[in-house]
N, C-alpha and C positions, 0 to 999 in steps of 0.2 A: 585374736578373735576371728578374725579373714581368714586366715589357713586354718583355723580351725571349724568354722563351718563348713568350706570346700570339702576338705575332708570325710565331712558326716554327711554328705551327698548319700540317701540308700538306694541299695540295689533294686530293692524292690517297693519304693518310698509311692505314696501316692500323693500328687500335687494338689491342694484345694480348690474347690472350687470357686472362691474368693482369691485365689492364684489364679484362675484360669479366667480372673475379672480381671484382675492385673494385667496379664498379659497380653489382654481382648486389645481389639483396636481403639479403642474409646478409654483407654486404663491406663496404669503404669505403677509401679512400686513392686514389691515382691523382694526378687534379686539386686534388679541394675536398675535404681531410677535416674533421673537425667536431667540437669537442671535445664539448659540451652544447648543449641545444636554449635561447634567454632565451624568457623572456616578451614580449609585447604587442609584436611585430611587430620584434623585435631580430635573430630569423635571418640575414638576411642581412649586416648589420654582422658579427655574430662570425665569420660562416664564412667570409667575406673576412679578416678579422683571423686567422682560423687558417691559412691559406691564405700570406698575408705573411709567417707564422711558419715554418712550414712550409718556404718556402724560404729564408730565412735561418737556417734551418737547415741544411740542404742548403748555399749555401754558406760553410760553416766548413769550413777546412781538416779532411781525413777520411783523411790519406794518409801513409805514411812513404817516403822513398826509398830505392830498393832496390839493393846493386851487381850481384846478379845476380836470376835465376828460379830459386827454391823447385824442387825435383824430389819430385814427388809416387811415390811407391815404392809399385809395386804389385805381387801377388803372385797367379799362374795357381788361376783358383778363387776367388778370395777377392775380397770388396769392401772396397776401403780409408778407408770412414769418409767426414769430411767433407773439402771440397778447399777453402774458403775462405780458409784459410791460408798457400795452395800456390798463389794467383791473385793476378794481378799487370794492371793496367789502366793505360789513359792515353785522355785526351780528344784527340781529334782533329777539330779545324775542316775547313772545306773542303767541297767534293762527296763524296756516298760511290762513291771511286772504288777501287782495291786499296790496302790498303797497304802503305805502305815498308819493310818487315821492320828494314831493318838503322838506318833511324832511329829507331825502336819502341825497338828492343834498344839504342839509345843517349843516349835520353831519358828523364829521373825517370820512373819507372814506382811507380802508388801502390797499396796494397796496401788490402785490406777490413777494415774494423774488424768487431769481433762476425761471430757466427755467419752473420747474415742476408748473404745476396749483395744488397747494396745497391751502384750506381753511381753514386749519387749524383742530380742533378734532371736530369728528361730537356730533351732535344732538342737536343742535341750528340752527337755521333756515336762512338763507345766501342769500343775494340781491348779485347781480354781474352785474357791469354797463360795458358796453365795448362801448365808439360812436366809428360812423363808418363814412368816410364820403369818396364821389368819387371825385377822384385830378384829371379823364382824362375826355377829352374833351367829349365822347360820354357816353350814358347809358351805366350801367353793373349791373350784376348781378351773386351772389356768394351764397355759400351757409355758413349759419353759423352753425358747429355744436357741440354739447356740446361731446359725445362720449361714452356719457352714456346712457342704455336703460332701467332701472328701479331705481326708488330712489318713496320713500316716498312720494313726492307730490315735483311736477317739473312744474312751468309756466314761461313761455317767452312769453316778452310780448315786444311793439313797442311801443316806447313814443314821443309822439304828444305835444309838451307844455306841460304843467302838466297834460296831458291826458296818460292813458296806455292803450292800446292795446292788448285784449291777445290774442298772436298768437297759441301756442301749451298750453295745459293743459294737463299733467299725468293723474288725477282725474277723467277723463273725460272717459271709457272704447274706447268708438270708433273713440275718437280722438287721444291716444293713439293708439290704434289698426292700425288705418290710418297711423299716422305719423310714427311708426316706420316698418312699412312694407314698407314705402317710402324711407325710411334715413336707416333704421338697427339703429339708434340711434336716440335721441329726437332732432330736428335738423328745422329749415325753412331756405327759401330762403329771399334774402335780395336783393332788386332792388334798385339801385341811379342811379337819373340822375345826368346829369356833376354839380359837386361842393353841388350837394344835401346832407343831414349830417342826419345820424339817431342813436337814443340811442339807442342802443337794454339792457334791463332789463333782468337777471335771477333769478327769486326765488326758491329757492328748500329747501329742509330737506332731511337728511341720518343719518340714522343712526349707520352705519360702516365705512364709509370713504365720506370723501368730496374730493379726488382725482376727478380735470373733465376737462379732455383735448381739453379746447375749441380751434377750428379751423375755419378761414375763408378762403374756398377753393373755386374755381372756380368749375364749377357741372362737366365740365372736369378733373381735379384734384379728388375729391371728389369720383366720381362715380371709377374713376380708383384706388382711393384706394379701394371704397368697392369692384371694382373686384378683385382686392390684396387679401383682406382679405378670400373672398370667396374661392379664389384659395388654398391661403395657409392652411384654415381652409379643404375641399375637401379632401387637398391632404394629411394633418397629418391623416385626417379619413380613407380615402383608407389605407395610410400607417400600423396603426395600427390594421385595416380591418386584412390588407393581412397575417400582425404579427400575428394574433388572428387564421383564417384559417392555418398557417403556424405550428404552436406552437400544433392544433387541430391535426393536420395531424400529427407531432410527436409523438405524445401522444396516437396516435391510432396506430402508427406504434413499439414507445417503449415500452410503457404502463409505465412510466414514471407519475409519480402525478405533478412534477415541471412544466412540459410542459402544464397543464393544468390548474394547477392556475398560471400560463402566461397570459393564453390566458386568461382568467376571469380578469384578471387585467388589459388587454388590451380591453377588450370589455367596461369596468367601464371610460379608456382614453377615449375612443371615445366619449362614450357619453358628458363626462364631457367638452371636445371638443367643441361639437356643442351648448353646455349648456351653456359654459361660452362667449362664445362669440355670445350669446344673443338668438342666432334661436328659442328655446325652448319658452323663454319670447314671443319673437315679432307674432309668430303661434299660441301657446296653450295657455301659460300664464301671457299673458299684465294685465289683471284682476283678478288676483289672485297669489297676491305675497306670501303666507303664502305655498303654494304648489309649486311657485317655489324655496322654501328658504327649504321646504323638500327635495325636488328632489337634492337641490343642496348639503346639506349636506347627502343624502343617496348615492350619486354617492361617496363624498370622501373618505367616510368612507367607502363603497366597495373597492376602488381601495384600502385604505390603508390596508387593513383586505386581502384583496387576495396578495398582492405581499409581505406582511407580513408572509403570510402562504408560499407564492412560497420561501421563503426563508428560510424556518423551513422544509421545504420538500426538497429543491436542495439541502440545506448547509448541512444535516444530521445534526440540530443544538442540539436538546435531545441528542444527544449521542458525538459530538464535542466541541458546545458549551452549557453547561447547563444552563447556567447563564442568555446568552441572549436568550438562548428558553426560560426562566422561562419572561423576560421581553416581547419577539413578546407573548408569551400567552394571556399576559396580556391586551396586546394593542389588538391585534386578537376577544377578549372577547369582548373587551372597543367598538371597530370599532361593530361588530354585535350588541350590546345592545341598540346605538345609531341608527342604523338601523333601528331596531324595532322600535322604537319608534316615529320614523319620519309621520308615517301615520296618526296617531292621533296628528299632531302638533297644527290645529287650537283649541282643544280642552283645549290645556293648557293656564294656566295662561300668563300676559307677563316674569312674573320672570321666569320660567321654560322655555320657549325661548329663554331665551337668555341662559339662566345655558346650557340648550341640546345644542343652536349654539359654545357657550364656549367651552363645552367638544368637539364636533366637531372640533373644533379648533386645542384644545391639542390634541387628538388621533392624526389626520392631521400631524401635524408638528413633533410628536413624533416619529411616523414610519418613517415619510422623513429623520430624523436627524438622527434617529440612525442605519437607513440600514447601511447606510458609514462606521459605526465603523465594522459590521456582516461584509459586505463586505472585508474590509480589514484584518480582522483575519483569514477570510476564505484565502484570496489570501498569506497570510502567509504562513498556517498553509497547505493546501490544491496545493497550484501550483501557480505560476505566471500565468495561464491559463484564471484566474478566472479575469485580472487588466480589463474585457470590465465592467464587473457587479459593482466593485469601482468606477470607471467613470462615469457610469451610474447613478449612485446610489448618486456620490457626488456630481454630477453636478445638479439634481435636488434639493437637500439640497444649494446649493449654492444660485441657483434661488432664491429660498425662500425668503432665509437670505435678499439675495443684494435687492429682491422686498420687503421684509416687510419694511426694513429700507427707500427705497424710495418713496413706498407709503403712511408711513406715515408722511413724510416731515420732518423728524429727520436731512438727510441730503442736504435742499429744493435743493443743485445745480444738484443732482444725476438726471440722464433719467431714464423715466421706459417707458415700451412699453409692456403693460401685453396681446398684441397677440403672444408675446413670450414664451406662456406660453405651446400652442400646438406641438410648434415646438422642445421645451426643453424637454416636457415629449415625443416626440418621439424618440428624440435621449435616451434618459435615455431606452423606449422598446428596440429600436435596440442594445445598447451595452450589456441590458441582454440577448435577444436572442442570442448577438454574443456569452457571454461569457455560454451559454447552447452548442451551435455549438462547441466553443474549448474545451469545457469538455468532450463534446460525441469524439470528433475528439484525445483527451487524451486516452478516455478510449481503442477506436479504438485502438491507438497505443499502448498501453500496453496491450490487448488483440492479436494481433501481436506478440509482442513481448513474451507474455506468451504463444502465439503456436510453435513460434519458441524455446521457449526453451522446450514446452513440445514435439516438433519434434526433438530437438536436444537430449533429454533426453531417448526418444523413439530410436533413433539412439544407443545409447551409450550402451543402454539395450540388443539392436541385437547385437551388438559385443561383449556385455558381453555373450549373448548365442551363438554366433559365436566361442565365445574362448571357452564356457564349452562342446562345441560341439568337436571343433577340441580337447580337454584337453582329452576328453574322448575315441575317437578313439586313441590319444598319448598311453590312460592308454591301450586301448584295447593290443594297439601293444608293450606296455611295458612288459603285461602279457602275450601276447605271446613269446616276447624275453626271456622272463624267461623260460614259459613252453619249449621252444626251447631250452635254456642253462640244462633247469634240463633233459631235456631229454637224453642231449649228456652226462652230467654226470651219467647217470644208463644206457646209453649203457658201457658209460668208468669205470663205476664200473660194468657192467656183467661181461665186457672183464677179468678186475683185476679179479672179482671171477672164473673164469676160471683158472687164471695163478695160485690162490690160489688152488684149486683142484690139478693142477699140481704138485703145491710144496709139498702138504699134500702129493699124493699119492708117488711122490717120497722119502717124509721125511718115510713114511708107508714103500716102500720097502727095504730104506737101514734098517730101523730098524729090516725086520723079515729078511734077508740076513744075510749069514754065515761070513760076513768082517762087522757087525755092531760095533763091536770094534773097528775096523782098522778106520771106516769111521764118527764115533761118531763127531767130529768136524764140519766136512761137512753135517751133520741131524740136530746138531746145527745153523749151518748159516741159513740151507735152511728153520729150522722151526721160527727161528727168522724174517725171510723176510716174510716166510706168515702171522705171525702174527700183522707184522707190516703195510702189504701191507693192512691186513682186516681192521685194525684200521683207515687208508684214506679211506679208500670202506666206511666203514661205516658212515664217520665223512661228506666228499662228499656228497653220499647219501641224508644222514638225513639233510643237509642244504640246498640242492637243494628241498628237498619236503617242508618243510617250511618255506622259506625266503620270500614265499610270501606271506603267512598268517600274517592277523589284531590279529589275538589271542594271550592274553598275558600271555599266558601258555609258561613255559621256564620248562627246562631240566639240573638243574645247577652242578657241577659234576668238580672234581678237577686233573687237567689237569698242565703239563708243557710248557712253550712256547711254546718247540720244535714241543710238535704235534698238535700247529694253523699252524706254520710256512713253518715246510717243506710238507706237502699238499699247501700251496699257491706257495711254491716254484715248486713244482711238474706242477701243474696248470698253471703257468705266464712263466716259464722260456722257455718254449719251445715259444711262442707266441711273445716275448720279445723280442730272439732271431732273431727270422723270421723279425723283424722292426727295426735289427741290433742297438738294444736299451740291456741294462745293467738292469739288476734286483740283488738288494744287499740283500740280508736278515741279518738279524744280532739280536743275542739274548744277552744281558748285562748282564750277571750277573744271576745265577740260580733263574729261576722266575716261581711260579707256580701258576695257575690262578684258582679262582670259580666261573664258569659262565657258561653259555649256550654253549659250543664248535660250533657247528653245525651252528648257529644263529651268532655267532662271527664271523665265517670264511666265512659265506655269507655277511657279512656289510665288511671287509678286500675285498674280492675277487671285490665286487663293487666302492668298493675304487681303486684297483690296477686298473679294468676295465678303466674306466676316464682316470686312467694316459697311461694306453696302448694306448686308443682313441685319447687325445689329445696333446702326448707327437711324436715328428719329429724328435729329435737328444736327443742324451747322454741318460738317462734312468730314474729309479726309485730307490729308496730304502725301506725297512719297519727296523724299530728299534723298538726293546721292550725292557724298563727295566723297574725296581721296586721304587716305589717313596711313603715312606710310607708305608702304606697298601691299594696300588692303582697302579694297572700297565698303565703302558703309552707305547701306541706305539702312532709312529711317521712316516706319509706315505709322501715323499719327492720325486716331479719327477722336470724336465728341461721342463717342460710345458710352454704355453705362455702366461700363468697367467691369471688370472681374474678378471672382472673389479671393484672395488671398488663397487658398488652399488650390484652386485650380491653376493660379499662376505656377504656385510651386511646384504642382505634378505637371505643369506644360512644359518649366523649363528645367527641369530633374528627367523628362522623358519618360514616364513613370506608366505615364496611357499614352497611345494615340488618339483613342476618340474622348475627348471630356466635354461637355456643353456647358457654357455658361449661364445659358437662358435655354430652360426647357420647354420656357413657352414658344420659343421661335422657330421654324422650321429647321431642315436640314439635322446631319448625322453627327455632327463635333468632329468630323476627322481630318476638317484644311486645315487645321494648324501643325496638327501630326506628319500629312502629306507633305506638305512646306517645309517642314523639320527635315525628315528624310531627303526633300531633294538637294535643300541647301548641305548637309551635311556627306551628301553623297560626292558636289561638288567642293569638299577640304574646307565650309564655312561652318559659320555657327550660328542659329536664329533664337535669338532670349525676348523676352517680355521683360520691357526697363520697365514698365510704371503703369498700374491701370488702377484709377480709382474712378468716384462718380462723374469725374470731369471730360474722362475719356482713356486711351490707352494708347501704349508708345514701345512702337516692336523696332527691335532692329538688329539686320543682317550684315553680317563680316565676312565678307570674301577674300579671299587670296590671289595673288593676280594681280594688281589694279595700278595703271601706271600712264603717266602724266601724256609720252610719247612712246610710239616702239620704233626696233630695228630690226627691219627684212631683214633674216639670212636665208641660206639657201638648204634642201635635205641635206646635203653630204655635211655641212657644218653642223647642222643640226644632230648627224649620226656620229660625228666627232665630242661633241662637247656630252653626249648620252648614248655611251655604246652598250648599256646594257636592252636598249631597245631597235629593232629595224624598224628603218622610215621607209613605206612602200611609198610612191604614186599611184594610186588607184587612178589616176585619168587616163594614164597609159596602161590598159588593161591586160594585155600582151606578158611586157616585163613582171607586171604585177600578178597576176595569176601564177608565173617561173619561179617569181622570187617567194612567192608565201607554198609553192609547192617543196622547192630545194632549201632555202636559206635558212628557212624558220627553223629553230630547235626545240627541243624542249625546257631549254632556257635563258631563253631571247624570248622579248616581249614584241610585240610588229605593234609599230602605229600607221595605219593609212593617210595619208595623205589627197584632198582634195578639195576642189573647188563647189562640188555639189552639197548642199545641206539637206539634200528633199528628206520626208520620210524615207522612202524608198531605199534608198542609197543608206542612210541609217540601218534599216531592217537590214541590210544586206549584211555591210559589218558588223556588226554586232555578235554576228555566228561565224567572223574569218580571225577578225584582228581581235587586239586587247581593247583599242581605244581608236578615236579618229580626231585628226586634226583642220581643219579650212585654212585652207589657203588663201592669204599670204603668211608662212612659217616666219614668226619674228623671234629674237634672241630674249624676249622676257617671259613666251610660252614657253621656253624652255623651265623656268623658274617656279612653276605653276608645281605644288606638293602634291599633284599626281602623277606627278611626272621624277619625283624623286629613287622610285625603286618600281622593283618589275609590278608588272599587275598581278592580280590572284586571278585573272580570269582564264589564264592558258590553259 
């Protein structure tokens, strides 16, 4: 039965215009209908397999035999419902030449199952008897029409005794042309008088479908559907019009590619619109079926090739989906190559016509079936945004499906009504265009959304320069609280050097006095107090000029508790006092330290500072003992403690400046300052414990030892030859030796007895490091002294 209809493909066959529903984008049956789209390159297998099915379907016996013709009873004014009950057929082999009335009327004649006027598979040639006859008293007249306006060769004809009449002929150009510029479909009018009875005869041939929805309407009924039709057909066109100009307008406003193969896909509906529901035939081409079987498969295959593209262009499918961009390519290619080739169709053989309507076929139904799968990955993968373009998309695969199966009478009880075909493919435009509208209406919102957080972030940045702004004026006034504090200490060391003056000259006059004997005790005290008094002048001094210097030049130099201690005690206690607060000092144990004095007693003094600042009742302590070869002191006040989080960014290092009490003056930066100095000196200063009671800081030095042992330089450049030991007292040598000896990798430590500022600033720009004299064997030991400096 399959090689046998291929076969009967004609040369010069005209396809129906109920084919040309089929094939519309909103249709499917005819040739190849299609149950599901398979995966991985399966389409073609199935829709031949459905195809096989399809007419073995078709032919199963469909038919009961009949002894006479049904008499359809009609009534003047009134339409009589459906006539499929009342129609009676028979296949006829041969040429389509008249036929034989009285062997028709004496041959099994087989009747229609279900509602659908199904003939069963085309391309055998089909008589179709329907009597008609009038039950009411007066004339009437109706119109009878088949529904169809192009098939292969169409007559109806009016039978007289074994006479026939032929009313309409297809074959005929301008009786066609006539007839369906009157009806829109092959159609006459049928006059009875009261109880008069007429056979009306249809012979036709198709070769895609024998679907033909014949109707006996009144020309009341009749015409008002074809204003129906007209209307609805109008209004899907304006509809998709306006989608077309709307999608245009986008696409000049976004510059957007999707918005314009929209609209390409919506201008392909339109036409296929007026095409399929016949206008095209019954105007341009009643006479020339080969041009309109082009036209109608160069429309589908546009519409399929553009909204195929519109959907490798929206969906960004080469870069989200590869797989099925590698398949819309394919189809995209398939739809254009079928194109081409439409112009030259009367050219070809009949095999290659129907092979090109075939392939037309399959590209058609391939793109409709497998948008729905694109679709739904996208709405996945991409946003719920996208469920209008799914709906869309699967509702016209839906169509298809449920029209191929009912067109080809697989399931003869199913309805089809293939003006449904305009109204489905617009709703399928508008839920794409919707689902283009909530994607742009997406992007809108997360473009929003990305300006608010690139304004919220822009925000966060002015306050970030808002804090390094206010940080920097802090630091301004931090440095001048200092230049302020070093100031009042080299007025309070002039003063001291004055009182020193005094003492000398007095210690000077007892000495050349005639009771210098007598008074020998009293030259002692007095010269013991000056020298003692110079040693805080100087130690003062020299920590107040550099406790505010980045430079990690130290002065390291072997000292006893005693004189870090009572200079801070000299410094705090009077100040203590005044805040009727308690200052303990206390030294454990004979402890004598290697370190920077000066630099020590500036990170101490900014220590005590804090607790002066934010101590209100009972006072402070400082304790130093020996732990190891490591001194530890321990600064302990009745503070109000501080909070957990600032502890942890104190001793993590995290800030230097944090406040505890914002109500309280000052920058938050001594604890940071203290931090850096002791750490500059190889210690480490943690916060043990601050709650409401009070808080308990304490410093670990390196260094720290019960007793030392003097050695002398040249031992000291033996036991550390990666460093020169100059003498700076001997200026001479000293100046030779840091001009010749130094290399550029040998570190020089100066050696001297001087601690002033002065003598600091000088070094600081020669040597790596500077030591005071007396050089002992545990400065050696000192972990700055472990490898070269970085300062050369």
């Amino acid at each position: 039965m399959i090689s046998r209809t291929l076969r009967r493909f004609p040369s010069e066959g005209r396809f129906s215009r109920v084919a040309r529903r089929q094939a519309s984008f909103g249709g499917a049956g005819g040739d190849l209908p299609k149950l599901f789209i398979a995966r991985r390159g399966s389409l073609v297998r199935l829709l031949l397999s459905f195809v096989a099915l399809v007419f073995l379907g078709w032919a199963l016996p469909q038919h009961a035999r009949a002894a006479d013709i049904p008499t359809l009873q009609l009534r003047a004014g009134e339409d009589p419902g459906t006539v499929a009950d009342y129609i009676r057929y028979t296949k006829q082999p041969g040429a389509a030449d008249m036929p034989d009335l009285r062997s028709i009327l004496e041959s099994p004649l087989q009747r229609i199952e279900g509602p659908t006027i199904h003939f069963g598979p085309p391309g055998q040639r089909t008589v179709v008897l329907l009597k008609l006859r009038n039950d009411s008293a007066s004339q009437g007249s109706w119109i009878l029409t088949t529904g169809r306006g192009s098939l292969k060769h169409l007559r109806l004809y009016e039978a007289e005794g074994d006479r026939l009449t032929l009313l309409v002929n297809s074959r005929d150009p301008a009786d066609a042309r006539k007839n369906l510029a009157t009806y829109q479909a092959f159609s006459t009018e049928v006059v009875l008088d009261s109880a008069q009875e007429k056979l009306m005869v249809i012979e036709f041939l198709s070769e895609n479908s024998t679907y033909m929805p014949l109707k006996v309407e009144t020309w009341g009924t009749f015409f008002k559907d074809r204003r129906a039709n007209i209307a609805m057909v109008a209004a899907v066109v304006v509809g998709a019009l306006t989608l077309l100009l709307l999608n245009f307008l986008f696409f000049s406003i976004t510059g957007f590619k999707e918005f314009l193969w929209l609209a390409v896909a919506e201008f392909f509906f339109a036409l296929n619109t007026v095409h399929s529901e016949g206008y095209f035939t019954i105007f341009f081409l009643y006479d020339k079926p080969l041009t309109g079987l082009a036209v109608e498969d160069f429309i589908k295959c546009g519409f399929a090739a553009a909204m195929a593209q519109f959907a490798r262009s929206f969906l960004k499918t080469s870069k989200l989906f590869p797989r099925r961009d590698l398949a819309l390519r394919g189809l995209i290619l398939a739809s254009t190559a079928i194109m081409l080739l439409q112009p030259g169709l009367a050219l070809y053989p009949a095999e290659a016509r129907f092979a090109l309507h075939l392939a037309t076929w399959l590209v058609t139904i391939a793109v409709a079936l497998f948008l729905p799968f694109v679709g739904w990955a996208a709405m996945k993968q991409l946003g719920v945004q996208l469920w209008p373009l799914f709906v869309g998309w699967g509702s016209l695969a839906l169509f298809i499906i449920y029209a191929a199966v009912a067109s080809m009478g697989i399931l003869s009880w199913l309805p089809i009504n293939w003006h449904l075909a305009g109204p489905v493919g617009l709703f399928e435009a508008v839920m794409v265009t919707l689902a283009l509208g909530l994607n742009l209406k997406k992007i809108q919102h997360d473009k929003v959304m990305a300006d608010a957080n690139y304004a919220r972030s822009l925000s966060e940045q002015l306050a970030t320069i808002e804090q390094a702004k206010r940080l920097a004026e802090e630091k301004a006034f931090a440095l001048e609280t200092v230049h302020s504090q070093n100031a009042l200490l080299h007025a309070s060391g002039h003063d001291s050097r004055q009182v020193i003056v005094a003492l000398n000259s007095a210690v000077a006059a007892l000495k050349a006095g005639e009771r210098s004997g007598e008074d020998e005790a009293l030259i002692d005290m007095l010269q013991s107090s000056s020298d003692y008094l110079n040693e805080i002048v100087t130690t003062t001094m020299s920590g107040a000029n550099i406790a505010a210097s980045d430079s990690p030049f130290v002065a390291l130099s072997n000292f006893p508790a005693e004189a870090l201690l009572e200079p801070l005690a000299m410094m705090f206690k009077g100040p203590f006092a005044n805040k009727q607060l308690t200052l303990v000092i206390e030294n454990h144990g004979p402890v004598r330290i290697v370190s920077d004095k000066p630099l020590l007693m500036r990170a101490l003094a900014n220590l005590l500072g804090n607790s002066l600042k934010y101590t209100a009742r009972g006072g402070a302590s400082v304790g130093v003992r020996l732990s190891g070869d490591s001194t530890v002191i321990e600064l302990s006040d009745s503070g109000p403690g501080i909070p957990d989080y600032l502890v942890a960014a104190l001793n993590e290092g995290k800030a230097s400046r944090l406040r505890a009490n914002d109500n309280a003056p000052g920058t938050g930066s001594g604890f940071g300052a203290a931090r850096r100095i002791v750490e500059r000196l190889g210690g480490s200063l943690t916060i043990v414990s601050s709650d409401e009671t009070g808080t308990v800081v304490q410093l670990v030095l390196p260094g720290a030892f019960s007793q030392l042992t003097p050695i002398s330089m040249n031992e000291a450049g033996t036991h550390l030859p990666n460093w020169s030991w100059l003498d700076f007292d001997q200026r001479g040598p000293f100046d030779t030796a840091l001009r010749e000896e130094i290399g550029p990798d040998r570190s020089a430590i100066a050696v001297t007895y001087d601690d002033s500022t002065v003598t600091r600033g000088r070094l600081s720009e020669l040597v790596a490091m500077m030591a005071i004299k007396p050089v002992s064997a545990e400065l050696l030991e000192h972990p700055l002294l472990s490898g070269p400096s970085e300062q050369i």
